[in-house]
N, C-alpha and C positions, 0 to 999 in steps of 0.2 A: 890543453887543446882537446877537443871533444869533437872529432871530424866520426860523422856515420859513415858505418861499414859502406854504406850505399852509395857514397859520397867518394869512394875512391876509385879508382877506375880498372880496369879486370889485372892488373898485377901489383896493387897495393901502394901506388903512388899518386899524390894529387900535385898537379902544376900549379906554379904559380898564381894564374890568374885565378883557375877555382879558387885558390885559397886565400887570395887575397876577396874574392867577391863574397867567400863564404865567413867571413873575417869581418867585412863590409855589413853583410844581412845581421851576423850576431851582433853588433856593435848599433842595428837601428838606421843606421845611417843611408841604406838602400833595400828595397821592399823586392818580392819577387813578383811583382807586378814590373816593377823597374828595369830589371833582368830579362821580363820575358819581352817589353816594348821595345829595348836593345836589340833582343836575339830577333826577334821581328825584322828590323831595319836590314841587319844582319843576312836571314836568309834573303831578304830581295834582292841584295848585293850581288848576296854568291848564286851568280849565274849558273853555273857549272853543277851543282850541290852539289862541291869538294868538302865541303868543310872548312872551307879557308878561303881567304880572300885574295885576288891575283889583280894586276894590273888591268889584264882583260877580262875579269868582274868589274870591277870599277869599271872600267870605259861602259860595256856595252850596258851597264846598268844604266851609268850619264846618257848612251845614245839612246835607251828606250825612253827616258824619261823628255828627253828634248823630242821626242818625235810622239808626245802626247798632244 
């Protein structure tokens, strides 16, 4: 495994999903153009900018979007 220093996060562990995406990119199989289109979708989700996604992200996301 060849995970950069950069790539870990400030007490030397990487989760899961980093590591299955960073798994993904070395393998070809997803670009980081791909990742960032994701992370995109992602912040407009997150209403709040928690970092995470809540039930009430989803909704009020759904209610801005109906009310275009």
């Amino acid at each position: 495994m060849d995970l950069e220093a950069a790539d870990l996060d400030g007490d030397g562990i990487v989760g899961a999903a980093d590591f299955v995406l960073y798994k993904l990119k070395e393998m070809g199989k997803i670009s980081q153009e791909d990742i960032s289109l994701v992370m995109e979708e992602f912040e407009d989700l997150d209403v709040d900018q928690s970092g995470t996604l809540s039930v009430t992200d989803i909704t009020l996301a759904q209610s801005a979007e109906i009310g275009k």
